[in-house]
Every structure is written in C-alpha cells, then in structure tokens.
LOTIFI-299070 format. One record per atom (N, C-alpha, C): atom name; x, y, z. Coordinates in steps of 0.02 Angstrom, whole numbers. Layout:
N
CA:X:Y:Z
...
END
This chain:
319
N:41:-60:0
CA:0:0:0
C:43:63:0
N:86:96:45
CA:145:132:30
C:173:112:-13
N:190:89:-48
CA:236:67:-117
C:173:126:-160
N:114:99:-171
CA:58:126:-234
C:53:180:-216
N:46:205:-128
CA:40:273:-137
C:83:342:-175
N:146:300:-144
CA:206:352:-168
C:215:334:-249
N:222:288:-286
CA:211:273:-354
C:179:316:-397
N:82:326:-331
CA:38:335:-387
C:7:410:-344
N:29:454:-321
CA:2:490:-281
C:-62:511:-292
N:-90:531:-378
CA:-135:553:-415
C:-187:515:-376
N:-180:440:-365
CA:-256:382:-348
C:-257:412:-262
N:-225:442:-223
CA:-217:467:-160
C:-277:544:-161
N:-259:568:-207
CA:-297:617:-215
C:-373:613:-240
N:-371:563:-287
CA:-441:537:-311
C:-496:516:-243
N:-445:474:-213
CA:-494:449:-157
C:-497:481:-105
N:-458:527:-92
CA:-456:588:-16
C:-550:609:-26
N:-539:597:41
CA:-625:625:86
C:-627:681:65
N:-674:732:34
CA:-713:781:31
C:-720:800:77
N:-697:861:115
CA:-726:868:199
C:-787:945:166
N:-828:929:212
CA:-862:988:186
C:-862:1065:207
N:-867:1124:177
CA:-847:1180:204
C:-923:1208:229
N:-890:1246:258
CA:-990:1276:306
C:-961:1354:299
N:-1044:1368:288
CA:-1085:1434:294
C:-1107:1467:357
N:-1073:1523:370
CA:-1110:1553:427
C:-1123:1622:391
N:-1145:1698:428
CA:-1158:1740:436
C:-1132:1792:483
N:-1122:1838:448
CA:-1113:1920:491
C:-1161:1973:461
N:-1169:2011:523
CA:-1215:2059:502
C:-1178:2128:478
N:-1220:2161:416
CA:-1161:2201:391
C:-1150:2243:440
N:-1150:2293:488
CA:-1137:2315:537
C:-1070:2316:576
N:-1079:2244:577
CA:-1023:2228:623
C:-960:2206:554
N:-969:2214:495
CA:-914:2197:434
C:-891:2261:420
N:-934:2326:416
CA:-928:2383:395
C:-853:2422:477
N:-909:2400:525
CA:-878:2428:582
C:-873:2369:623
N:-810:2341:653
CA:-807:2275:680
C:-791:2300:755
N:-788:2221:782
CA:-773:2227:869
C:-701:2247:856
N:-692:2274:932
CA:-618:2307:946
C:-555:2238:934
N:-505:2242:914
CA:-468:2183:884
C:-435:2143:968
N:-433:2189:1019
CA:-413:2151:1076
C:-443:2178:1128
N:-439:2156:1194
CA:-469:2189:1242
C:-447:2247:1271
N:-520:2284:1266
CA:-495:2359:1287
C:-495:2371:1342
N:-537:2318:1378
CA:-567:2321:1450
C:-580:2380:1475
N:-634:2415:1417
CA:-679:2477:1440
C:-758:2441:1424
N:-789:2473:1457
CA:-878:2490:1443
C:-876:2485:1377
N:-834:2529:1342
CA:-869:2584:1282
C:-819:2589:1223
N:-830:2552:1157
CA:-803:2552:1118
C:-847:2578:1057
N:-818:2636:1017
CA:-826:2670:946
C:-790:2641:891
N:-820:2625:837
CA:-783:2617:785
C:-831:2653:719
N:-825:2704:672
CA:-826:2722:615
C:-844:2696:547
N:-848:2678:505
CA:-844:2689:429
C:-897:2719:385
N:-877:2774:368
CA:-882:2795:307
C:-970:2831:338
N:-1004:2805:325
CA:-1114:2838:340
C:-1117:2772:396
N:-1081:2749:449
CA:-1090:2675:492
C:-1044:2723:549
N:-1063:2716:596
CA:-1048:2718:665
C:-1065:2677:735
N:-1030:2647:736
CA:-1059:2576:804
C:-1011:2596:860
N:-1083:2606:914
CA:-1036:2618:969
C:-1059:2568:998
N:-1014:2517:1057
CA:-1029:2455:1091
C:-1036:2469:1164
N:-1082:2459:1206
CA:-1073:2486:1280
C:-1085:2402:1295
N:-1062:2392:1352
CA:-1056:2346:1405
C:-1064:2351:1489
N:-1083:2305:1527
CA:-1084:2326:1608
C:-1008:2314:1619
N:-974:2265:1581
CA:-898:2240:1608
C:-865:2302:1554
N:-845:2222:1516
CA:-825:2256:1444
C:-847:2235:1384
N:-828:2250:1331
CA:-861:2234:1275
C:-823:2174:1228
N:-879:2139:1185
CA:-839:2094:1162
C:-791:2103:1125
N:-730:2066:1111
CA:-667:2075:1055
C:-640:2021:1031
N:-577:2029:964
CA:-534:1979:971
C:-571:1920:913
N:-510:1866:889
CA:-535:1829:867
C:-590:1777:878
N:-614:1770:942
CA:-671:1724:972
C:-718:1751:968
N:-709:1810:1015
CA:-796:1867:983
C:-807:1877:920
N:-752:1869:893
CA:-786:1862:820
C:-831:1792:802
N:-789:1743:798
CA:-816:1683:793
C:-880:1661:821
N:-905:1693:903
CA:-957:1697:932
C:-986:1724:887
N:-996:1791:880
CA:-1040:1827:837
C:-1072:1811:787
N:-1016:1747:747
CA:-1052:1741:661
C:-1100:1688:683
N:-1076:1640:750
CA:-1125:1599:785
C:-1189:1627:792
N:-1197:1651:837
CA:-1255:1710:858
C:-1299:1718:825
N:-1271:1744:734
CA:-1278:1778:708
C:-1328:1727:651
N:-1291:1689:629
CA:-1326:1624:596
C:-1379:1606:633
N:-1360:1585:691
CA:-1447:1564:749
C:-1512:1609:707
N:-1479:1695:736
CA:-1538:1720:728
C:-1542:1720:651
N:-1517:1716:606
CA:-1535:1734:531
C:-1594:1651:507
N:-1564:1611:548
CA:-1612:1539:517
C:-1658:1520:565
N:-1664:1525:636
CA:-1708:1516:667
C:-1766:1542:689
N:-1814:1521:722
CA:-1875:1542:724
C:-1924:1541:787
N:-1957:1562:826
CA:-1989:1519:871
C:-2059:1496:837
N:-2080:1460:887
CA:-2147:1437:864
C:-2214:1482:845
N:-2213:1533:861
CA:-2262:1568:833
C:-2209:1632:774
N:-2144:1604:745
CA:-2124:1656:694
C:-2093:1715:718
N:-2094:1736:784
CA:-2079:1793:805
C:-2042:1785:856
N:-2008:1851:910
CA:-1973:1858:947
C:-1923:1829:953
N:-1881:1816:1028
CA:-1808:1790:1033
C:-1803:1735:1004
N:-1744:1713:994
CA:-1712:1663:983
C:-1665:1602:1031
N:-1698:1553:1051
CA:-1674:1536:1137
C:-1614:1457:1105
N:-1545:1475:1114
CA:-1495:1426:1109
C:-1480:1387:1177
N:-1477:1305:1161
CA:-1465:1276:1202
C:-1401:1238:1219
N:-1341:1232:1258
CA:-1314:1176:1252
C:-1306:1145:1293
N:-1308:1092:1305
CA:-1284:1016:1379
C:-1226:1058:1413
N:-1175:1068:1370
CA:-1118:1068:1415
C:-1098:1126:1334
N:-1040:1164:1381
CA:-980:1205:1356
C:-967:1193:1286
N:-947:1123:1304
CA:-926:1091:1237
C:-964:1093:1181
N:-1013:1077:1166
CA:-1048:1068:1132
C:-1048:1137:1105
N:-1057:1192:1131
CA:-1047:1251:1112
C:-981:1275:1064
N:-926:1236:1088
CA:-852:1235:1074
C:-861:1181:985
N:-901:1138:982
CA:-903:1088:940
C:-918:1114:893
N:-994:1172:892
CA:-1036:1213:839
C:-981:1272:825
N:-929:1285:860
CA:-889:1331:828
C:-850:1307:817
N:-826:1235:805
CA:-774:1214:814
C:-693:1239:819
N:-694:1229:899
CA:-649:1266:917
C:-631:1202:976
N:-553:1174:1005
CA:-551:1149:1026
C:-568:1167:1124
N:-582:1094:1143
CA:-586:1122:1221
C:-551:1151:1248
N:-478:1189:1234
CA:-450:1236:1262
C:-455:1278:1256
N:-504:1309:1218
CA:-527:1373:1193
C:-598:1384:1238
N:-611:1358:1278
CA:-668:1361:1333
C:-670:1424:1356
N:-613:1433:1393
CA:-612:1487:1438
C:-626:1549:1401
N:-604:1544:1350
CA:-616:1616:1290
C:-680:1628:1282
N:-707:1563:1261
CA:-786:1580:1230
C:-809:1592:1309
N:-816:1587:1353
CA:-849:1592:1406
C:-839:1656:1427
N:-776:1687:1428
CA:-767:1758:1432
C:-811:1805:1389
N:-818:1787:1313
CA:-856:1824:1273
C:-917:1831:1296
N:-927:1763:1295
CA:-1010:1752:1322
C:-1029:1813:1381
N:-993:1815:1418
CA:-1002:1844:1473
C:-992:1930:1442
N:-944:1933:1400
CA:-952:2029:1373
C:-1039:2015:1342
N:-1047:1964:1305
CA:-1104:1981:1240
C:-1165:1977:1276
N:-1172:1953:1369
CA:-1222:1940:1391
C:-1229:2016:1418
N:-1172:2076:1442
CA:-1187:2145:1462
C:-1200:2173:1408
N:-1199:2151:1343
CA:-1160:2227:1310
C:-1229:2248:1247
N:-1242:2288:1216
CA:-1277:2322:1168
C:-1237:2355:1126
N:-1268:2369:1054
CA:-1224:2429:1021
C:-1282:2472:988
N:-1257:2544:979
CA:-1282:2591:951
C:-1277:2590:882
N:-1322:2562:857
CA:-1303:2598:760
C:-1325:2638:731
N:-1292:2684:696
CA:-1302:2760:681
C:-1288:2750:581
N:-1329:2758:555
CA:-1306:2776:485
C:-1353:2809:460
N:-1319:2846:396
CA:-1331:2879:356
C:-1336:2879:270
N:-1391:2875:263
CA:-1382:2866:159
C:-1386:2931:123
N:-1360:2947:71
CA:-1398:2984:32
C:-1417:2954:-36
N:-1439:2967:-59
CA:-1474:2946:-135
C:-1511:3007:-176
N:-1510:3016:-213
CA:-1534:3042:-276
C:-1577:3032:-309
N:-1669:3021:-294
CA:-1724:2992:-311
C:-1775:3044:-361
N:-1831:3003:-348
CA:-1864:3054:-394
C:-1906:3095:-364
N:-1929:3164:-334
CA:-1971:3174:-295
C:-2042:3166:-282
N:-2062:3110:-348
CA:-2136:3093:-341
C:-2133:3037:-266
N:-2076:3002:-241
CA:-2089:2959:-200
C:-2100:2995:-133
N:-2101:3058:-111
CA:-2109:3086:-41
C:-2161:3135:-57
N:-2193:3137:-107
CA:-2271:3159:-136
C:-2297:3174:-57
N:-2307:3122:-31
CA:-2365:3128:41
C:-2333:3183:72
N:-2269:3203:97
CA:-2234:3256:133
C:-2237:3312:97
N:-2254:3316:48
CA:-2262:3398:19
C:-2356:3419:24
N:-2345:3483:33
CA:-2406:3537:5
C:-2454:3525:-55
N:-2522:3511:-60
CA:-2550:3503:-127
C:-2539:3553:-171
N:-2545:3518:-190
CA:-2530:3577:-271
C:-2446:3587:-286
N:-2406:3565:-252
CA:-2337:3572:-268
C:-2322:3535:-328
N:-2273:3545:-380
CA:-2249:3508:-417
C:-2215:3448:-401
N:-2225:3396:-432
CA:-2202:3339:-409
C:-2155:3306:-464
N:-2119:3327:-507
CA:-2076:3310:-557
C:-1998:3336:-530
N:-1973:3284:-559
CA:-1905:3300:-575
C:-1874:3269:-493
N:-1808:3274:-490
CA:-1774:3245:-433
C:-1752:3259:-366
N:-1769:3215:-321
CA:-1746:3259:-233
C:-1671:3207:-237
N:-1648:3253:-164
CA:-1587:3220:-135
C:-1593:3225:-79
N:-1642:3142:-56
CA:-1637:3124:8
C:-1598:3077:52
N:-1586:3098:104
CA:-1528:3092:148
C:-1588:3034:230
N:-1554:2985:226
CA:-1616:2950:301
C:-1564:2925:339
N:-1578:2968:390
CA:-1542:2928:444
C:-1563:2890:477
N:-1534:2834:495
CA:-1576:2761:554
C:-1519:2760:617
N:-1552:2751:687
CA:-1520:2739:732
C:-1575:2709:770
N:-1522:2655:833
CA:-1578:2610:857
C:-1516:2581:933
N:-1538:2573:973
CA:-1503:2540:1022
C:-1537:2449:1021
N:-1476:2392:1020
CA:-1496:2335:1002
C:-1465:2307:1046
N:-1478:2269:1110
CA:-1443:2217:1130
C:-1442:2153:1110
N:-1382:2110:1117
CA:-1361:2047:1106
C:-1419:2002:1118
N:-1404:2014:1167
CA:-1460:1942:1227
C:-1513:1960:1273
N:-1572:1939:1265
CA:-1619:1936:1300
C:-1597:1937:1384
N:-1583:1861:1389
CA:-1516:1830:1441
C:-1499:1790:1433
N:-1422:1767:1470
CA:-1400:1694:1479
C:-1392:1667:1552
N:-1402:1603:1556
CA:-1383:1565:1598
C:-1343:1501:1600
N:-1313:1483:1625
CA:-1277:1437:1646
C:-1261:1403:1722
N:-1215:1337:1717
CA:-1196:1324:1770
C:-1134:1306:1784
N:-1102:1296:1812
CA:-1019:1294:1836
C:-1041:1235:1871
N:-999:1185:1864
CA:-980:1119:1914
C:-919:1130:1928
N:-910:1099:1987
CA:-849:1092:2029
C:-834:1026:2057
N:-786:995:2041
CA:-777:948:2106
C:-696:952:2115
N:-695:900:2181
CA:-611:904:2226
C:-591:873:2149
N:-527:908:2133
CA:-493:851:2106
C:-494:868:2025
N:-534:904:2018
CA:-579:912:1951
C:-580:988:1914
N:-565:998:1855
CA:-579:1056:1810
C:-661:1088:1823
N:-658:1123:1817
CA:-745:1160:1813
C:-766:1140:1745
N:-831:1145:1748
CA:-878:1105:1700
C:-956:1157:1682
N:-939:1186:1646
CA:-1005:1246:1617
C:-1046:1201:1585
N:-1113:1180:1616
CA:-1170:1147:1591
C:-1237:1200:1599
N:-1264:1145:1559
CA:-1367:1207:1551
C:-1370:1257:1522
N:-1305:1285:1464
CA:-1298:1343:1428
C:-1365:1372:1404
N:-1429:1416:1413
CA:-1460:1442:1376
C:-1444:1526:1358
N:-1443:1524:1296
CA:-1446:1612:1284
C:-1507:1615:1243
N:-1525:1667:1270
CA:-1580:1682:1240
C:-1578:1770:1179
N:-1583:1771:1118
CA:-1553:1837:1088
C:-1624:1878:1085
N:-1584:1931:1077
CA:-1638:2002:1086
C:-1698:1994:1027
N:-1745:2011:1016
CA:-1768:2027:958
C:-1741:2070:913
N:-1746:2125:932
CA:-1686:2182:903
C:-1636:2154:862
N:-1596:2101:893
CA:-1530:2081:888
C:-1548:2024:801
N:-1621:1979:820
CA:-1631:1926:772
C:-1660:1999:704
N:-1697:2029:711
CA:-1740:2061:658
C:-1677:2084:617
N:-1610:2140:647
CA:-1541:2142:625
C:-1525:2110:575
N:-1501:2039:617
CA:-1479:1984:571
C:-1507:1969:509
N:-1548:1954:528
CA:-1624:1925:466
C:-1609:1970:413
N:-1627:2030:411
CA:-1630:2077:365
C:-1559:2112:315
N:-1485:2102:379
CA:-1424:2152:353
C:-1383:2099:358
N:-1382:2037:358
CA:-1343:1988:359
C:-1311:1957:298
N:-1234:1929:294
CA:-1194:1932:225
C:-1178:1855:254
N:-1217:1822:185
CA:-1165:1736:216
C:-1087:1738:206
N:-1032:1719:234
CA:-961:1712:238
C:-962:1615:249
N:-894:1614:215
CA:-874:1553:222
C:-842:1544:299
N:-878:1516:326
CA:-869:1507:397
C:-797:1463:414
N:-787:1412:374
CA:-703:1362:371
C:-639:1423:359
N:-669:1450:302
CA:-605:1502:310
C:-588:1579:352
N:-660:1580:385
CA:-647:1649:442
C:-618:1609:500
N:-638:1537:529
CA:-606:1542:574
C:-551:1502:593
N:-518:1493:520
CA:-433:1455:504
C:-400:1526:522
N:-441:1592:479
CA:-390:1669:469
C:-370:1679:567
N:-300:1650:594
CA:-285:1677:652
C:-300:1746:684
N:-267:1790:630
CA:-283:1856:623
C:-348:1900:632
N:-355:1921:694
CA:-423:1987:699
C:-428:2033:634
N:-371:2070:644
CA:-377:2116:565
C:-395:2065:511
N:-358:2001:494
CA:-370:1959:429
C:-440:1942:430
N:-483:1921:498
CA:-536:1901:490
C:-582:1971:462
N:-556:2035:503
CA:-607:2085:462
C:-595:2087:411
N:-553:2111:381
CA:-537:2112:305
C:-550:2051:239
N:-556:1984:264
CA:-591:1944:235
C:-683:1969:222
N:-691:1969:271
CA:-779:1983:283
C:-814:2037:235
N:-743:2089:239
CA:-758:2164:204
C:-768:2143:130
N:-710:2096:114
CA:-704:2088:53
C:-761:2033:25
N:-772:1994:57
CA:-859:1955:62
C:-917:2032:44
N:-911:2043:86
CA:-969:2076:93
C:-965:2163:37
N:-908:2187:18
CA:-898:2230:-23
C:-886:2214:-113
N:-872:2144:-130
CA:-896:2116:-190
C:-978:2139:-207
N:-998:2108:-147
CA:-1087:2104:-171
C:-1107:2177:-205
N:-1086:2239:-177
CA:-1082:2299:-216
C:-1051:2336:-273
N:-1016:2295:-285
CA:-967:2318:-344
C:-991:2295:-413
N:-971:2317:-458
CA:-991:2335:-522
C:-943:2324:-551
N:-929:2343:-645
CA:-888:2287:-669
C:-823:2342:-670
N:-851:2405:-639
CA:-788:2454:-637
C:-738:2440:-569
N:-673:2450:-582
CA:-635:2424:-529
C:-677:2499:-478
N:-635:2490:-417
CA:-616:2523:-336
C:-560:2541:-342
N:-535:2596:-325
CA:-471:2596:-278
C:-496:2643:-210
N:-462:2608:-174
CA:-467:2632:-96
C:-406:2652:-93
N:-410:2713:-61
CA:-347:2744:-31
C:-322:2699:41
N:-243:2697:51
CA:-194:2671:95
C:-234:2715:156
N:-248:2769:172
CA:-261:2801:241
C:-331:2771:268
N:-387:2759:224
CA:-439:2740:222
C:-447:2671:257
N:-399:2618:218
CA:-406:2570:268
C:-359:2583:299
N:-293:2610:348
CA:-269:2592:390
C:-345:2640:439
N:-382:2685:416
CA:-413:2705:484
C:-453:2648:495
N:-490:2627:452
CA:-544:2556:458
C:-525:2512:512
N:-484:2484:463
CA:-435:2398:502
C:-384:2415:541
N:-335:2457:555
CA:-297:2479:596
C:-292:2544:617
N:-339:2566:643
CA:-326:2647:664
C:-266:2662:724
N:-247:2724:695
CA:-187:2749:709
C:-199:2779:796
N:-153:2783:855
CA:-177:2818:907
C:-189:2883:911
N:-175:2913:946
CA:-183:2999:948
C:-135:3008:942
N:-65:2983:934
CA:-29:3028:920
C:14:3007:840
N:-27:2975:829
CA:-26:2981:736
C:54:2960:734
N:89:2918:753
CA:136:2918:715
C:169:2919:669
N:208:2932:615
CA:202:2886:545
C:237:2816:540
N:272:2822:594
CA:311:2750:593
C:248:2683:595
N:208:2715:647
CA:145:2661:642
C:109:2666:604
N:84:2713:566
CA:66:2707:511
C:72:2669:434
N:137:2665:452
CA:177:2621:403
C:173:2548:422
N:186:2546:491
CA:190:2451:524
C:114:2448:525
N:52:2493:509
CA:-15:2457:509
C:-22:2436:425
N:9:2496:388
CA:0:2465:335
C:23:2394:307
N:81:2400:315
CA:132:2326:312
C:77:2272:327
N:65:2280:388
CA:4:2228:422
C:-54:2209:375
N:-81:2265:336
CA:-132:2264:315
C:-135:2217:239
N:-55:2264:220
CA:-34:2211:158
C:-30:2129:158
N:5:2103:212
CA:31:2064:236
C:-48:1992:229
N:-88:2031:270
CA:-141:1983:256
C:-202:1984:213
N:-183:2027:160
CA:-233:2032:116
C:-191:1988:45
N:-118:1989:38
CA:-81:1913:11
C:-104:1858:47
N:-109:1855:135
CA:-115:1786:134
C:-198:1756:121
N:-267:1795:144
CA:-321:1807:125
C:-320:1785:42
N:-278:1811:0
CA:-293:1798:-64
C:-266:1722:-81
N:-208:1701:-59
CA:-167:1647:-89
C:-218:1604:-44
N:-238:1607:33
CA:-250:1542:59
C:-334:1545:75
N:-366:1603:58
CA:-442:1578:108
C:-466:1634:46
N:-459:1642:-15
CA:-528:1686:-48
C:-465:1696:-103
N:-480:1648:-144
CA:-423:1616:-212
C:-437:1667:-275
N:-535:1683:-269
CA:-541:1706:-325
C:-535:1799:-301
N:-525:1813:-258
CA:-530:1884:-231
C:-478:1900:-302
N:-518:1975:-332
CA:-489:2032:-381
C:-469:2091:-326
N:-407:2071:-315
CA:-378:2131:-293
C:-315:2135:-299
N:-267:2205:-307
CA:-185:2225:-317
C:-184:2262:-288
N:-121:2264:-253
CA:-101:2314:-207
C:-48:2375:-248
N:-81:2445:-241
CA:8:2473:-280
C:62:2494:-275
N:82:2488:-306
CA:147:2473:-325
C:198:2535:-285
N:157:2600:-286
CA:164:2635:-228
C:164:2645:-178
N:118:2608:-161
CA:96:2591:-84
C:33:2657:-59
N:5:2647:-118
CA:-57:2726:-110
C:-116:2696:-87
N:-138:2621:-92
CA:-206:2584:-83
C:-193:2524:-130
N:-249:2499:-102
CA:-284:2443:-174
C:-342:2456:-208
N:-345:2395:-263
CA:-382:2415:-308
C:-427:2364:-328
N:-491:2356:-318
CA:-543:2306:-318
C:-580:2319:-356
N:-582:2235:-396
CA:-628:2223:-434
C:-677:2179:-418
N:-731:2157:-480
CA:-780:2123:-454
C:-735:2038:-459
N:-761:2003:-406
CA:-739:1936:-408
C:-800:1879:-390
N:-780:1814:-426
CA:-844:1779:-397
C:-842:1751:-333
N:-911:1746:-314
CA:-941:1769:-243
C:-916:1701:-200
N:-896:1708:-120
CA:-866:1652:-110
C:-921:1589:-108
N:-985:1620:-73
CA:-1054:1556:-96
C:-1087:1585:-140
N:-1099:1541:-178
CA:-1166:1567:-224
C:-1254:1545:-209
N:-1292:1576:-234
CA:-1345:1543:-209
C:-1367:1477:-232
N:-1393:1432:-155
CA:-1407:1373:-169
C:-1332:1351:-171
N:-1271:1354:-150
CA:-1217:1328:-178
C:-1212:1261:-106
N:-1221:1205:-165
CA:-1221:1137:-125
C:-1157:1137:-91
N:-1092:1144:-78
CA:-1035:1145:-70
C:-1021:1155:0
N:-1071:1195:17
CA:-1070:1222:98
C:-1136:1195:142
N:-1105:1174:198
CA:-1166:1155:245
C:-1159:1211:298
N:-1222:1219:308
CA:-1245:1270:372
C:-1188:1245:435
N:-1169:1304:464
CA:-1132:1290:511
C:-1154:1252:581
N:-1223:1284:582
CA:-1272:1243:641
C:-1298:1205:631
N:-1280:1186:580
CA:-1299:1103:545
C:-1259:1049:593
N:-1200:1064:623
CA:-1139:1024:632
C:-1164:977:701
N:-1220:1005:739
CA:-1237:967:799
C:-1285:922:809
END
C-alpha cells in the first residue's frame, strides 16, 4: 500500500475524503464597523466607517478579538435561520455542556475559557447603530410630505438617517460544576437573543465562508476577509481603488498621536494579510495592491457562496 501510494500519488488524491466547508453569517454592521481587535477592558467602544458608526457599551467590557468574532457569526446564523414557534421574537440557544458550544464553533476544548469570557461581554453589552444614506431619487416618491398643489416632477436628494439601540441577549444562563480534584464544568448553557438583535440579522446579514474565517488567526485578517465578502456584493464591473489612509483608519486605526512609523507598520500589516487572505482563504478575490503603496484596487470577483451553492453546509448544521 505505501509502495502505490508514493508510485501513484494522483489515486491518493482521487480517493481523499471531501470534507465539507460551512456557511455562517455576519451582520453588515459589524463587517462595515467590527469589534475592537483586543481587549480594551472599557464599557465603551466606537468604531466608524464611512455613513456607519457603532458604538458598543457593556456593564464589564465589550466583546473582542478573534473568538468574539467567531461567537458573533455563531449568534448571528442562529438568529438569521431560526424561528420560534409562533415566527416571532427571541431566539433561545441551548447547550448540555460548554462543549458542545465549542463543537458548533469548532474550536477545541482549550478554547473554553475564551468563549466563556465572550459570552459573558455579549451577555452585558448592546451597540448603538447610527447611519446615514444619501441617494438621488425622484421626488414623486415623498409626494405625501409635500403641500397640494406642489410640483411633483423631476429629482430630490434624500438623505435617512436610522439609529436604534440593540442588545445581544435577551439573557444567559448557565452552570459551573466543581468537584475536589476536578476542572470546572459549564453545563445548562441557555442564551436567549434580543429581538432587536434577530430582526438585524435576518434583514443586514452577509453569508461568509465560515471554514475560512475561522482558520484566518488574524483579527484584522478576519475583518478584512468579511469586508471583502461583503464589499464584492456591491461592486460593479468598474474596478475600486481605496486609498492606503482609508483602510489603515478602518482595520488599523492609528492612536492619537498619529505616528508615521505606525502608520507604516499598520500598513505593512494590512498588506501582509490581504496576500495571505488571497493565496489561502478567498483564491478568486480581484484585488492588487500598488505598486506605490497609495491603496488597493478592487474588482468584481466571484462570490465566495453562491446561491443554493451545494458545497457548503450550514454551520449549525454540525450538531
């Protein structure tokens, strides 16, 4: 058998298992403006982009980091596919034990203590979302808001702002075991998610390939994957270029005292995993970096799921 394999490697590859890749979800919100990349261990985290402003309050602190991420797209999938029995309100998750929780994210049991920490920011915390559109319509559609007899031809430029305070979780509970001799043991996991939090999902939610957000080690890599998920779906057959300052404020914002040296080591960073993003977790991504070092430049690429794409199983499929 080693003799044919090494001989015939090609028949090695023919018969290798198919493992299957899974689908989860983020809500654009949190892709546009993401959790803080490590712990700030404040209440109160701001983050920016562009007409999107999310501010995160917490009783402790707020969630972060590569696990709160991973929690989140969890979360996040629940509420985008589930339902209760009469169609409406929260969304109530169950698990036996820790693990099982650890299994649906698959993440190994040493990663317990992490998700349990999150759990515990995402069970204080809420965020503020603040945005802004403008558009360029026709003014027959706000007809009802004008004066009779006004003219109703030709074009407005309306501007809507939406803001809303949304918490995570309804609540959670759990239990801690103890014995002499023995590791602690988190059983009876229920969370229960906000309404707020499911209606969100449902509506502003971007499927991501869930196998390759949570191989990307990287906080920044995982945002910047997501962006690029979720900023295809808008693009057109004309390239992008984004200016270099633009995303280092996004994905790595600079402190107050603006260095340029860090400015430069965020960019580096930024480069750094948008090569490895392309070569190892999003093959068909259209993007070049230039040659200057002024930004990149995005085009349209095909989408990492497509619809109906058999290839991917639901992530909460896995239990």
């Amino acid at each position: 058998m080693s003799t044919e394999n090494t001989l015939f490697p090609e028949l090695m590859e023919q018969h290798e298992e198919v493992k299957p890749r899974f689908r989860g979800y983020l809500a654009s919100p949190f892709i546009a403006a993401a959790l803080p990349l490590k712990d700030v261990n404040k209440p109160v985290f701001e983050r920016k982009y562009n007409n999107i402003i999310l501010r995160l309050t917490s009783d402790s602190k707020v969630p972060f980091g590569r696990y709160g991420r991973l929690l989140l797209s969890i979360l996040t999938t629940h509420a985008v596919i589930e339902k209760n029995s009469k169609n409406d309100g929260p969304v109530t998750l169950t698990y036996r034990t820790l693990q099982e929780l650890l299994d649906e994210l698959q993440l190994p049991k040493q990663r317990g203590k992490d998700i349990k920490e999150q759990l515990e920011c995402f069970a204080g915390a809420s965020f503020v979302f603040k945005e802004k559109r403008t558009k360029v319509t026709q003014k027959l559609l706000f007809k009802d808001f004008y004066e009779d007899g006004e003219k109703m031809d030709g074009e407005v430029t309306a501007t809507q702002f939406t803001t809303g305070i949304v918490p995570f979780f309804e609540s959670m509970q759990y239990i801690d075991l103890k014995e002499k001799g023995r590791d602690r043991k988190s059983v009876g996991i229920t969370i229960i998610l906000s309404e707020k939090f499911r209606q969100l999902s449902q509506v502003h939610s971007v499927p991501i390939d869930y196998t390759a957000y949570k191989e990307i080690s990287s906080a920044v890599g995982k945002d910047l994957y997501a962006w690029f998920v979720y900023k295809n779906n808008s693009l057109t057959d004309e390239p992008v270029f984004i200016q270099r300052s633009a995303l280092v404020n996004q994905f790595l914002p600079l402190k107050e005292n603006n260095y340029e040296s860090e400015e430069r080591v965020n960019w580096n960073t930024i480069k750094e995993q948008i090569n490895l993003i392309k070569k190892k977790y999003y093959q068909n991504l259209n993007v070049s970096i230039a040659q200057d070092n002024s930004g990149i430049t995005i085009s349209k690429s095909e989408p990492v799921i497509l619809e109906n794409d058999t290839r991917y199983v639901l992530v909460t499929s896995t239990l």
